[in-house]
N, C-alpha and C positions, 0 to 999 in steps of 0.2 A: 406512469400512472396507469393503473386498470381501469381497460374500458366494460367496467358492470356496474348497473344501474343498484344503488342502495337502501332503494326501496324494494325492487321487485327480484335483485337477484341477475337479472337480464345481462347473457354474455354475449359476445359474437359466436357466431354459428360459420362451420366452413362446409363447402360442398362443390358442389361441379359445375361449371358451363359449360352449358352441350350448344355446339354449335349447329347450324345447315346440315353441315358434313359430318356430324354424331363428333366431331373432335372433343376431348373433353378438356378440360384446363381447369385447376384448382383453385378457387377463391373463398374471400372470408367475408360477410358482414359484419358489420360491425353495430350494437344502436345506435340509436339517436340520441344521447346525452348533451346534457346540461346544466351547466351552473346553477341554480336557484338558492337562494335564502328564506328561512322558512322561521317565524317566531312560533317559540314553547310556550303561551300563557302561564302552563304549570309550573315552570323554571323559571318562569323571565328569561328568557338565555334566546338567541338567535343561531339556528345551524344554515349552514353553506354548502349545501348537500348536489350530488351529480349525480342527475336521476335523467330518463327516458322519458320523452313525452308522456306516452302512454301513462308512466305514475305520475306525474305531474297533473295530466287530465282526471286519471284517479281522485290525486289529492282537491281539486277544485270540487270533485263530485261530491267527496264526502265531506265537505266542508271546513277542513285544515287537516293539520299534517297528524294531530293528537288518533282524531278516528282511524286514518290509516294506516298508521301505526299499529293499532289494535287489531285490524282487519288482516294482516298481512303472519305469516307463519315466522317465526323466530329463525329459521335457517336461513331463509331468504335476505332476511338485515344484515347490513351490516354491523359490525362491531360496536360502531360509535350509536348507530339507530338503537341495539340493545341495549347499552349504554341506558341513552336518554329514556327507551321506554319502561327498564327497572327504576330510573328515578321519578317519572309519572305515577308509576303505582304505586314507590313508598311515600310522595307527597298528601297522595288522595289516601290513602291511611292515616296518616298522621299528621 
């Protein structure tokens, strides 16, 4: 399983540790991801999505996951997020 957050996009980043002694050594962070479930009002439907604190506190911000959704650039989503947010729009249409 890939660790990127599918709301924000968020990968591991790799880079250096510099020690005392200028040594260098390669490592990688990784996010902070998480399980959460998240209910669609517009679909009735429940996703089970693994997202980073950081969009998780997003999503609390803007008050469910519909606004954030909206707030968020189409590359950044994943698959299944554009998914559910083409069918928000054609709900709210018709």
């Amino acid at each position: 399983m890939a660790r990127v957050c599918e709301l924000t996009g968020k990968r591991p980043t790799t880079g250096n540790l510099v020690s005392h002694s200028n040594i260098k050594t390669r490592t990688r962070w990784v996010p902070n991801l998480h399980s959460k479930k998240y209910l669609i009002p517009e679909l009735q439907q429940t996703l089970t999505l693994r997202l980073s604190t950081h969009a998780i506190k997003t999503i609390d911000k803007m008050g469910g996951i519909t606004p954030a959704l909206f707030s968020v650039r189409e590359e950044h989503l994943s698959e299944r997020l554009q998914n559910a947010k083409r069918r928000i729009l054609k709900s709210r249409r018709g």
